[in-house]
C-alpha positions as CSV (number, residue, x, y, z in Angstrom):
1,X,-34.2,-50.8,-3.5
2,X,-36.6,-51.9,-6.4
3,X,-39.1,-50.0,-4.5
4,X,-37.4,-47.0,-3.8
5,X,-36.2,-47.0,-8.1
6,X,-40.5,-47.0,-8.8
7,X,-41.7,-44.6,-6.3
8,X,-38.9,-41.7,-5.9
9,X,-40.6,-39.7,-8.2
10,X,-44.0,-39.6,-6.0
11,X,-42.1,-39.4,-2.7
12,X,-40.5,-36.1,-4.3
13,X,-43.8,-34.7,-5.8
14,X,-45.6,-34.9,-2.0
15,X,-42.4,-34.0,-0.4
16,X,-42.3,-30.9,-1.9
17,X,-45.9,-30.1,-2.1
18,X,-45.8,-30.6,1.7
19,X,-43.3,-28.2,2.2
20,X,-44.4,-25.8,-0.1
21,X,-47.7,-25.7,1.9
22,X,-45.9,-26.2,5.5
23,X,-44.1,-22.5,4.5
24,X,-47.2,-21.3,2.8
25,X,-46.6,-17.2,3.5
26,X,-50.4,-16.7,4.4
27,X,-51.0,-13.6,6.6
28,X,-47.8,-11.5,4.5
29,X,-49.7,-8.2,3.0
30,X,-47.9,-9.4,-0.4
31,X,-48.8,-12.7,-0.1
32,X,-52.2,-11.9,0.5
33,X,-52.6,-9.6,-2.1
34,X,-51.3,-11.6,-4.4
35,X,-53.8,-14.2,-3.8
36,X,-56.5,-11.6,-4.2
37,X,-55.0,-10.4,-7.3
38,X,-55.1,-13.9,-8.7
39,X,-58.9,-13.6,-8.5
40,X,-59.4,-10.2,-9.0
41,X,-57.9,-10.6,-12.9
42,X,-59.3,-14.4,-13.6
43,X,-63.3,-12.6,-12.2
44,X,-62.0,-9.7,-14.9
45,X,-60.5,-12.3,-17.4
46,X,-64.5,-14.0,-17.5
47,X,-66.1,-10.9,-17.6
48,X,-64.7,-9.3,-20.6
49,X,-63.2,-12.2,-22.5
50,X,-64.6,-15.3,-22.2
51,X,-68.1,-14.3,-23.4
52,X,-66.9,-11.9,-26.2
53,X,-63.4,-13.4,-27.2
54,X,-63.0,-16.9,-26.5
55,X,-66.7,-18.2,-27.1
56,X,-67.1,-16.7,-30.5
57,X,-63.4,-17.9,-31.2
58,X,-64.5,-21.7,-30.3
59,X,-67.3,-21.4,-32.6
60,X,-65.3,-20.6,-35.8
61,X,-62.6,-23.0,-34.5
62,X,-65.2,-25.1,-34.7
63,X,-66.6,-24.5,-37.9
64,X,-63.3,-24.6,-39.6
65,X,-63.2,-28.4,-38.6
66,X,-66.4,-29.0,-39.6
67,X,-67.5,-27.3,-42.6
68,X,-63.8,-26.0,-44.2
69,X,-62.6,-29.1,-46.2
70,X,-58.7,-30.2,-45.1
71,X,-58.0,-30.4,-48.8
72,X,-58.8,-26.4,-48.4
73,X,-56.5,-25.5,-45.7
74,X,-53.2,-27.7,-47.3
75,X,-54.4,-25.7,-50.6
76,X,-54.0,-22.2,-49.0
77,X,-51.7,-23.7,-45.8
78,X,-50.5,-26.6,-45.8
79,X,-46.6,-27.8,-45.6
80,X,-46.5,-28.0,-49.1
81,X,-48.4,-24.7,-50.3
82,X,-46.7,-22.2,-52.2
83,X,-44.8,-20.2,-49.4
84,X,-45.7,-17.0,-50.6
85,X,-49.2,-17.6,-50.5
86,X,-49.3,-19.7,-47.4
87,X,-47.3,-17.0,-45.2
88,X,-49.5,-13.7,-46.8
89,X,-52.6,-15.5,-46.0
90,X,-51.5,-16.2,-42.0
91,X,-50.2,-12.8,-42.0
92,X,-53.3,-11.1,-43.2
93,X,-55.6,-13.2,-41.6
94,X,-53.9,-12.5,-38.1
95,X,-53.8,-9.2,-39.2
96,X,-57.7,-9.1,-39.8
97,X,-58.8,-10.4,-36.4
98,X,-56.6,-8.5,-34.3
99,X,-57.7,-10.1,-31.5
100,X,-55.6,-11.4,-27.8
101,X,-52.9,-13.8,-27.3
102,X,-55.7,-16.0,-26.0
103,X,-58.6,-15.6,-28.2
104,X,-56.6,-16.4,-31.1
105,X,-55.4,-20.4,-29.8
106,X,-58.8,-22.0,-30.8
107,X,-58.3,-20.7,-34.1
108,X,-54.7,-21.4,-34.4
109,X,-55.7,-25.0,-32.7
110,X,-58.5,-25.3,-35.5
111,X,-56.2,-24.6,-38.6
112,X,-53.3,-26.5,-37.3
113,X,-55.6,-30.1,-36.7
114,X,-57.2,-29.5,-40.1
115,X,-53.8,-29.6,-41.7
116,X,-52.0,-26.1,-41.7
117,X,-48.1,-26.5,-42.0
118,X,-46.0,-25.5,-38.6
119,X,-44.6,-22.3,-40.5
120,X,-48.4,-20.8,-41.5
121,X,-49.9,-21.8,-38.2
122,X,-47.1,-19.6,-36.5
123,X,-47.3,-16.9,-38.4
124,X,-50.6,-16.9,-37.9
125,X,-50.3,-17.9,-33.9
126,X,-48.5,-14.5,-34.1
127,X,-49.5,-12.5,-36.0
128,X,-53.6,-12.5,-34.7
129,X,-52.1,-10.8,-31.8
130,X,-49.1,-9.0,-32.7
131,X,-50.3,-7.2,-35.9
132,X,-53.1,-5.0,-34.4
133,X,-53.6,-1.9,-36.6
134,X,-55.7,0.2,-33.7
135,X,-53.0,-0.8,-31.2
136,X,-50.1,0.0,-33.7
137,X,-51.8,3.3,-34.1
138,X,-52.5,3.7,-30.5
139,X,-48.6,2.7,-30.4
140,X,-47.6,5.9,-32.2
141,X,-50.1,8.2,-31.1
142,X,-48.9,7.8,-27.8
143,X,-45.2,6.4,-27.4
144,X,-44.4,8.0,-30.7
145,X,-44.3,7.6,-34.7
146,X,-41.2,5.9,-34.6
147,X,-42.4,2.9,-32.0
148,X,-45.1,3.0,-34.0
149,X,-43.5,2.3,-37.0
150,X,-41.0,-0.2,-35.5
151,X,-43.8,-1.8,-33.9
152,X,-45.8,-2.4,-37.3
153,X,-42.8,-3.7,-39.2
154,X,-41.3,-5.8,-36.6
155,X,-44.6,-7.9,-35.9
156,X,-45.0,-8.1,-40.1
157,X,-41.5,-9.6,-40.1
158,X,-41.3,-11.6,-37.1
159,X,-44.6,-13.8,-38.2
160,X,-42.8,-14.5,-41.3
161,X,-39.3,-15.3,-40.5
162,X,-40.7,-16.7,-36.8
163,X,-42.7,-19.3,-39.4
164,X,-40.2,-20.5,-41.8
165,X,-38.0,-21.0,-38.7
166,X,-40.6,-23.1,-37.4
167,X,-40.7,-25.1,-40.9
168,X,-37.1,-25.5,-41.1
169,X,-36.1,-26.7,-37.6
170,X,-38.9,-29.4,-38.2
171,X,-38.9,-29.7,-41.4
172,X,-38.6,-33.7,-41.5
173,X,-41.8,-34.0,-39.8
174,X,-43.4,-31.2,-41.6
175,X,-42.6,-33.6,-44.8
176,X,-43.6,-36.9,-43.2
177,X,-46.6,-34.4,-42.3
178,X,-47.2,-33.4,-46.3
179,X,-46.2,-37.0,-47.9
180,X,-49.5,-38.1,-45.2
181,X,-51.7,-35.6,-46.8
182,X,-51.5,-36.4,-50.6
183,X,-52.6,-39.4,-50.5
184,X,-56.3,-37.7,-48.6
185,X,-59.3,-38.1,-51.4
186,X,-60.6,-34.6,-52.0
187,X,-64.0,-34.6,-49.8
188,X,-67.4,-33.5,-51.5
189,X,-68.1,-30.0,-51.7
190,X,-71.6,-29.1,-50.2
191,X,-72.0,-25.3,-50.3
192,X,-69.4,-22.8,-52.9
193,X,-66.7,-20.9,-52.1
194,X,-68.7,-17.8,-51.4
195,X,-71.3,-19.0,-49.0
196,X,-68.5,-20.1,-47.3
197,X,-66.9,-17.2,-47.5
198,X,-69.7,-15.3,-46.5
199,X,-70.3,-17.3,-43.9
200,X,-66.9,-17.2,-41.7
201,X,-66.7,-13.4,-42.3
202,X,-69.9,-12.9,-40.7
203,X,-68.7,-14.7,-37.8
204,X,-65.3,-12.8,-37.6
205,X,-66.6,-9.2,-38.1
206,X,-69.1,-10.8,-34.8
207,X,-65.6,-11.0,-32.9
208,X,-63.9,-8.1,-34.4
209,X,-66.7,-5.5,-33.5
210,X,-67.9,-7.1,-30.7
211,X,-64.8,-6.6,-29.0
212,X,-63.6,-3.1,-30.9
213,X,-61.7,-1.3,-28.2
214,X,-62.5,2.2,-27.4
215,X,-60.2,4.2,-28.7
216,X,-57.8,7.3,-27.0
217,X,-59.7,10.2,-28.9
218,X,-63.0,10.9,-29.3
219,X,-63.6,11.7,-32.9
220,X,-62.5,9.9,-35.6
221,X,-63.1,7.0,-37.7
222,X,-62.3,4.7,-34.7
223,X,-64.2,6.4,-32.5
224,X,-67.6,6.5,-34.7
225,X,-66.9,2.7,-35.7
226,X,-66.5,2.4,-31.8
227,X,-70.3,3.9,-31.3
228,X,-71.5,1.7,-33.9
229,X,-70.0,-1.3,-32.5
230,X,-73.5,-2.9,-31.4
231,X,-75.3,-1.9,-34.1
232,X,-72.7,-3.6,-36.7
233,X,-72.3,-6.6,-33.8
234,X,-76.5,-6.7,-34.3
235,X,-76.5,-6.9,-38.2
236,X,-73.7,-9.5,-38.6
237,X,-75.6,-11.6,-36.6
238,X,-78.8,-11.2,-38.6
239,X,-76.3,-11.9,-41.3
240,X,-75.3,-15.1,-39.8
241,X,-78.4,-16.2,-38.5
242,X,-80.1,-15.6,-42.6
243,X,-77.2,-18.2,-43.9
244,X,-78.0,-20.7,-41.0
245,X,-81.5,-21.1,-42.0
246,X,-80.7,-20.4,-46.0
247,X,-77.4,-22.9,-46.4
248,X,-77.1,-25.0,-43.0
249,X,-80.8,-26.1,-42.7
250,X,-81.2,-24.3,-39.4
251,X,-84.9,-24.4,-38.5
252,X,-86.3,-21.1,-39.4
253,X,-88.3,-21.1,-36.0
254,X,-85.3,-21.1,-34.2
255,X,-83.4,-17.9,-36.0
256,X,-86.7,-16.2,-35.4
257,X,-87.1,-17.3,-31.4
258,X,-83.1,-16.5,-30.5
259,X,-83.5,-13.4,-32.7
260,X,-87.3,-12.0,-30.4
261,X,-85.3,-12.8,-27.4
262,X,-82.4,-10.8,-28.1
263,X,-84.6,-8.0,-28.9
264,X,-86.7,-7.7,-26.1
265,X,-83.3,-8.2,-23.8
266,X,-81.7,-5.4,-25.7
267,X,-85.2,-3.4,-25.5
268,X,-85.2,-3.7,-21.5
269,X,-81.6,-3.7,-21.0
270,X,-80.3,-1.2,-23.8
271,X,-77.4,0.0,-21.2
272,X,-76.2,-4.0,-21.2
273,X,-75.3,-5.4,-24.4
274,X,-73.4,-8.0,-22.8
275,X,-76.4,-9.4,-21.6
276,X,-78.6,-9.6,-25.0
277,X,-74.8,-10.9,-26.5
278,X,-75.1,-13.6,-23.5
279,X,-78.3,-14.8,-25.1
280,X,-77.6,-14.8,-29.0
281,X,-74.9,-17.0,-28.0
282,X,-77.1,-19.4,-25.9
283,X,-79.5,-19.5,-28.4
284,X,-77.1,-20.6,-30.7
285,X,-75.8,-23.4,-28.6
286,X,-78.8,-24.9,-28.0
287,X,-80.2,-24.8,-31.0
288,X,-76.9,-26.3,-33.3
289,X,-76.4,-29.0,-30.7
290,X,-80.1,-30.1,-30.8
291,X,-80.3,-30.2,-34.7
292,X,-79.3,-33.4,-36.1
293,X,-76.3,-33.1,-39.1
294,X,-73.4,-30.8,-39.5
295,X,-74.8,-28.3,-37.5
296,X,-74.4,-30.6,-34.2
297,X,-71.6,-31.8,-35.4
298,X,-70.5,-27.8,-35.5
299,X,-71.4,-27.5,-32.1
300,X,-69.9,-31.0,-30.9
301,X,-66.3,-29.2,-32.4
302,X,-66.6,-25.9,-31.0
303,X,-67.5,-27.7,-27.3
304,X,-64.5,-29.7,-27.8
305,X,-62.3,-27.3,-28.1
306,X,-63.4,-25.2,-25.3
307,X,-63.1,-28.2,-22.8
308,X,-59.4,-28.2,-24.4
309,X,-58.4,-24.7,-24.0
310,X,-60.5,-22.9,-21.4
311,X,-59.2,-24.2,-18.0
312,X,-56.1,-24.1,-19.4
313,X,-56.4,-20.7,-19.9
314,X,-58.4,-19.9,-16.8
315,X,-55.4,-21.6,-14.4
316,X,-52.8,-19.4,-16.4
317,X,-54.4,-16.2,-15.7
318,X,-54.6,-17.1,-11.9
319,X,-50.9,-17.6,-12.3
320,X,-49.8,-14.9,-14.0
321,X,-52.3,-13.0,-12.0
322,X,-50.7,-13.9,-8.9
323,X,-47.4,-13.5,-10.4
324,X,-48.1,-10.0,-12.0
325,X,-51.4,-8.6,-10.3
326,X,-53.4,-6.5,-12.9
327,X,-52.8,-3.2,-14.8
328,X,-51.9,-0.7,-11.7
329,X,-52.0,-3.1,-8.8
330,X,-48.8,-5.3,-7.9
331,X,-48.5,-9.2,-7.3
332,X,-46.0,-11.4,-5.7
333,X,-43.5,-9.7,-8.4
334,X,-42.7,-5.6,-7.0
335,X,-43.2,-3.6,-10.1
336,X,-40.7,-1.5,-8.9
337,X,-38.2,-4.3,-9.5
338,X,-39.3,-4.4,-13.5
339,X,-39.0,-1.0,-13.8
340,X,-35.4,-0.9,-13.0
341,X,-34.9,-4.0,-14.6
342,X,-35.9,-2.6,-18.2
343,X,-34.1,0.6,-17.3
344,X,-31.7,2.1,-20.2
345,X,-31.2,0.0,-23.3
346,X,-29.0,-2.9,-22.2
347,X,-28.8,-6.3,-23.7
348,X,-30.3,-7.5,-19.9
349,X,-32.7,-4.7,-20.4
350,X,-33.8,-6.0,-23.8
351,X,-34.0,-9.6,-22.9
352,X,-35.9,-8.8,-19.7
353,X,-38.6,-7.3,-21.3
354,X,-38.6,-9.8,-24.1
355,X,-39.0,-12.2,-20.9
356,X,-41.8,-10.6,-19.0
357,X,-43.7,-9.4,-21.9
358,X,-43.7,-12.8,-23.1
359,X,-45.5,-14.7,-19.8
360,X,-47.8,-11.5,-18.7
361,X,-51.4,-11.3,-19.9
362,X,-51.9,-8.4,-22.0
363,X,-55.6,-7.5,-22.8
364,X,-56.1,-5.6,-26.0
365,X,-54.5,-1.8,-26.2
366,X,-53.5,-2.4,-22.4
367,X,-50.1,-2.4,-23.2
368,X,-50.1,0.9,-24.5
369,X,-50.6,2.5,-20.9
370,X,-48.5,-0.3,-19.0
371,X,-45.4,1.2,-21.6
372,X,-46.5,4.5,-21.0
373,X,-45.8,4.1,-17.4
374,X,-42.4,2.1,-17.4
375,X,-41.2,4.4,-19.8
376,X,-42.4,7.6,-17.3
377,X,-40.1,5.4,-14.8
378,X,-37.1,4.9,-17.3
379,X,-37.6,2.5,-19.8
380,X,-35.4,2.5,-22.7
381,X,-37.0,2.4,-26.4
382,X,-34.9,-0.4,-26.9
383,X,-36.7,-2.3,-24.5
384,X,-40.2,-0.7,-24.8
385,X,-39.7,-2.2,-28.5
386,X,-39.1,-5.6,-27.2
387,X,-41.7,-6.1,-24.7
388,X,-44.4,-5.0,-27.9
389,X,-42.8,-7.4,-30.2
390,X,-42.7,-10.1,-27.4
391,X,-45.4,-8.9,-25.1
392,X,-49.5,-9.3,-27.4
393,X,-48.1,-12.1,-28.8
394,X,-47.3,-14.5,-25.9
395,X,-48.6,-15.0,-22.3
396,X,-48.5,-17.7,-20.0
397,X,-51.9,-18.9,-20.6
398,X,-51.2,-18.4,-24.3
399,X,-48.2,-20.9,-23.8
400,X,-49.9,-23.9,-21.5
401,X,-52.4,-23.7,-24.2
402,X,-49.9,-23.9,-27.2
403,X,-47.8,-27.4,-25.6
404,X,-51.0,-28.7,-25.6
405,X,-51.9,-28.6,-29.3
406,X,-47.8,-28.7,-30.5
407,X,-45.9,-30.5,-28.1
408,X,-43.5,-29.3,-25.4
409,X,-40.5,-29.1,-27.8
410,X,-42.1,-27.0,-30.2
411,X,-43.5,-24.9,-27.8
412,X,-40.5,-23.7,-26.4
413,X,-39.0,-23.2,-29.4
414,X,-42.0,-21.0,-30.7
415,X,-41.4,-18.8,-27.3
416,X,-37.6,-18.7,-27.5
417,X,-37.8,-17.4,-31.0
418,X,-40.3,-14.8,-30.0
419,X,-38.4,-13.6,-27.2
420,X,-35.0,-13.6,-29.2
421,X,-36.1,-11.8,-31.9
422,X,-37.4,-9.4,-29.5
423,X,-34.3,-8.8,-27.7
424,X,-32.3,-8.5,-30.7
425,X,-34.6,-5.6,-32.3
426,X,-34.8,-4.0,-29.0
427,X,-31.2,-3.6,-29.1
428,X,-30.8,-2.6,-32.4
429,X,-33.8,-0.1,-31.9
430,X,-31.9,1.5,-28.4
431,X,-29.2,1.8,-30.3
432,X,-30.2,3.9,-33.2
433,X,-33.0,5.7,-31.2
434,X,-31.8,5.8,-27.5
């Protein structure tokens, strides 16, 4: 009986993997195209984000452990900063990045182990993705000024109020958390404000234009900033590369040999700017993590946390994959069946597209087009609302990657707050606009 008390649940884990495998559906069409689906959108997923999103992410992850002082972050961010300023500076800093549910976690990962308070690492959590000014425009080019509108306020709200939320339902350990952090000596200061400064913004415009979407129309601001994106990409990294050598004691040999390679790539490939990209960045690696000091150290960080978050990532993308297919192609899920399900403006409606906007992968400006089509097939505004509030801000990679930095409790109470507040505006949104 002893035995059976120690080993029940093992004999329950390979009882059901067995039968999960003994009924495995192989040779269904939807089965099978699920499965291809799965690899279809992870092959995509490595192809347009890892490279371009999460590496550059898991480099200023990294040097946000290494060279931004934790005394810094409680200053600006910390559980007991002055609200005001703790809550503008997530907000705007999301806002400035504008970057995917995933390829904001290693900087959310990165400000939350150097001391940010729960509240500001939410609001920022939510607000990289949410508050996206070219989607937001997109949003009301598109679906319309008022979604637009509703879009733009709801995401500025909801990082807020989704972060004090955060603060107050933890708030003991948040203080535990702060009464820890006085008593930490204030570390030396090796380079000024402004170097510093100048140094992370360098690295950020590097994601921001390297990954500038194209945009619907072809004139414009957006579009010419779109043209230019390579160009401006190029120059930030000259940038970067001048303050390595000048402030981090990068050997100048090294700038100069990543910097001839990435010409004469771009030179003989000027069609594939991924590829020149590709070796800036292994340039980069290889020199930082062969250079003894902070600059290993940098590298050291940023490796860490992409052996933390990656397969994470990677495995949620096969599932939602799977689950969800890609943008036009269906998965184990019929789309069908989410298009009636977020038909009209119902509380279900609301909540349902709260729901599956909240574990489905959205790529940058894709789900401007996915909305576009639901609402061709019925959607409500109501709902449309609610799967944008719900939708850029959470996925299900997004969320295995999350309980691993914040717990399993926290977690779901970050996505249950997202996907309530959702529902809620949605229905107040169908209401007065339905």
């Amino acid at each position: 009986m002893n035995y059976w008390k120690r080993e029940w649940k093992s004999f329950l884990t390979i009882t059901v993997v067995f039968l999960i495998c003994y009924y495995l559906p192989v040779g269904t069409p939807r089965f099978d195209n699920a499965v291809l689906e799965a690899f279809h959108l992870v092959k995509w997923y490595a192809q347009e984000h890892v490279l371009l999103c999460l590496i550059p992410a898991f480099f200023i992850a990294g040097a946000i452990g290494v060279f931004i002082s934790q005394a810094s972050v409680m200053k600006y961010l910390g559980a007991k900063a002055n609200k005001v300023l703790a809550y503008g500076v997530a907000a705007v800093s999301g806002t400035i990045l504008a970057v995917c549910s995933c390829t904001i976690l290693p900087l959310f990962s990165g400000i939350y182990k150097m001391g940010a308070g729960l509240g500001p690492a939410c609001a920022f959590l939510y607000s990289g993705p949410a508050i996206n000014v070219l989607a937001i425009v997109l949003t009301a080019r598109i679906l319309g000024p008022e979604l637009g509108i509703a879009r733009a306020v709801g995401a500025v709200v909801f990082s807020i109020v989704i972060g004090l939320l955060m603060h107050m339902i933890f708030r003991k350990e948040e203080e535990a958390k702060a009464a820890a952090q006085m008593m930490m000596p204030e570390p030396e200061v090796k380079r000024s404000l402004l170097q510093n400064s100048l140094y992370f913004a360098s690295m950020v415009l590097i994601l921001v234009f390297a990954n500038f979407g194209k945009p619907d129309a072809a004139e414009g601001i957006w579009a010419s900033i779109h043209g230019a994106k390579w160009l401006l990409t190029s120059l930030f990294s000259i940038a970067l590369a001048v303050m390595l050598v000048l402030w981090f004691e990068l050997k100048a040999w090294k700038a100069i040999v990543t910097g001839i390679a990435v010409a004469t790539v771009s030179y003989l490939h000027p069609q594939e700017p991924l590829i020149a990209f590709t070796i800036g960045t292994m340039g980069l690696a290889l020199f930082t993590s062969t250079q003894e000091g902070e600059l290993s150290e940098w590298f050291s960080t940023s490796y860490d946390f992409a052996k933390q978050i990656l397969p994470l990532l990677l495995f949620g993308v096969v599932i939602a994959g799977a689950l969800l297919g890609r943008v036009g192609n269906e998965g184990l899920i019929p789309s069908e069946w989410v298009a009636q399900a977020v038909g009209g403006n119902s509380l279900f409606a609301n909540f349902f597209a709260s729901f599956a906007g909240a574990f489905m992968y959205f790529a940058t400006l894709t789900e401007v087009p996915i909305l576009e089509g639901l609402i061709g097939s019925g959607m409500g505004k109501g709902p449309a609302l609610a799967l944008l509030l719900a939708g850029p801000a959470l996925s299900l990679p997004n969320m295995l990657v999350i309980r691993s930095v914040l717990g399993t409790t926290k977690t779901v109470v970050f996505v249950t707050l997202v996907i309530v507040m959702a529902t809620i505006s949605g229905v107040i949104f169908g209401t007065i606009y339905g």
